[in-house]
C-alpha positions, 0 to 999 in steps of 0.5 A, a space after each residue: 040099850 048101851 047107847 041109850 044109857 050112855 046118852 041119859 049119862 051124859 044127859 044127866 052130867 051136862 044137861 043142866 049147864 047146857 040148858 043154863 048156858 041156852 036160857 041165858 042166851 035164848 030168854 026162853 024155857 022152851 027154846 032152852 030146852 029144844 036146843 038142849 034136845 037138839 044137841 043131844 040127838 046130834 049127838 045120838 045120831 052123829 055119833 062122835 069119837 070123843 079123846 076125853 071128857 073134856 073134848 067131849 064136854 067142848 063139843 056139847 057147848 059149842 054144839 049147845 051155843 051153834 043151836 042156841 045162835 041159829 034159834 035165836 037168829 030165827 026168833 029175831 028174823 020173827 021180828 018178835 022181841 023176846 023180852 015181850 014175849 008172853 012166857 018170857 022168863 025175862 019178865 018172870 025171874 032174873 033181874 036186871 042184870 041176867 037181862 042185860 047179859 042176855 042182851 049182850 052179843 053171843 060172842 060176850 054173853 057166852 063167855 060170861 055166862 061160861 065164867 060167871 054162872 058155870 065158874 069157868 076160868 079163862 083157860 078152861 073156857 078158851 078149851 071149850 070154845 077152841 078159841 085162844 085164852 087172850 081172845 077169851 079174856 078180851 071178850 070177858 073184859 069188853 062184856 063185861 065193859 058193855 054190862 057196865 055201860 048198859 046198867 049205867 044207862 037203865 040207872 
């Protein structure tokens, strides 16, 4: 019964940006949350030892962006684009921009989807991901580099 609790805590403080965090990189509500609901039944069933919150938190969106990866490798394995897809949240809501950050690289679209949409700084992100901050940064500015050239090219 305690561990039920805590799990639905943790679901209720981290579930909304894991959720948010896949959607972007999935363009998929359904997909979205089957990573979500992956990930948190690793957890319940893997049952880490966490130092602190924010290891705890770490762990939850590098978990979140592995799924999220392997759905998406799939999906394009199916050979199936997703922005054509019937339910695609692409076509229904999001604009340009949240299109082309979703088209981007993994490595480029979670970091500016961790900076821009989760109001991550380059230090708290380089934490999260366990990768050095200038690799961060180098990733938000090259990101942001190929929005620019995506959007200059649809324009």
């Amino acid at each position: 019964m305690e561990e039920e609790k805590e799990l639905a805590e943790r679901y209720d403080r981290y579930g909304a940006m894991l959720y948010r965090l896949c959607f972007v990189m999935l363009c998929s509500r359904q997909d979205a949350e089957d990573a979500v609901q992956e990930v948190f039944l690793s957890l319940l069933t893997s049952k880490p030892v966490f130092r602190d919150a924010g290891h705890e938190k770490a762990w939850l969106i590098r978990a979140t962006l592995h799924r999220a990866s392997d759905i998406r490798r799939r999906a394009e394995k199916r050979n199936v684009p997703l922005e054509t897809a019937e339910n695609s949240p692409a076509r229904e809501e999001g604009g340009e921009l949240l299109a082309a950050v979703r088209a981007l690289p993994q490595k480029y679209s979670s970091v500016i989807h961790l900076h821009y949409y989760e109001g991550y700084s380059i230090q708290e992100i380089s934490k999260l991901l366990g990768l050095p901050a200038p690799t961060v940064g180098t990733r938000l500015a090259r990101g942001r580099e190929r929005l620019r050239q995506m959007l200059k090219e649809e324009a």
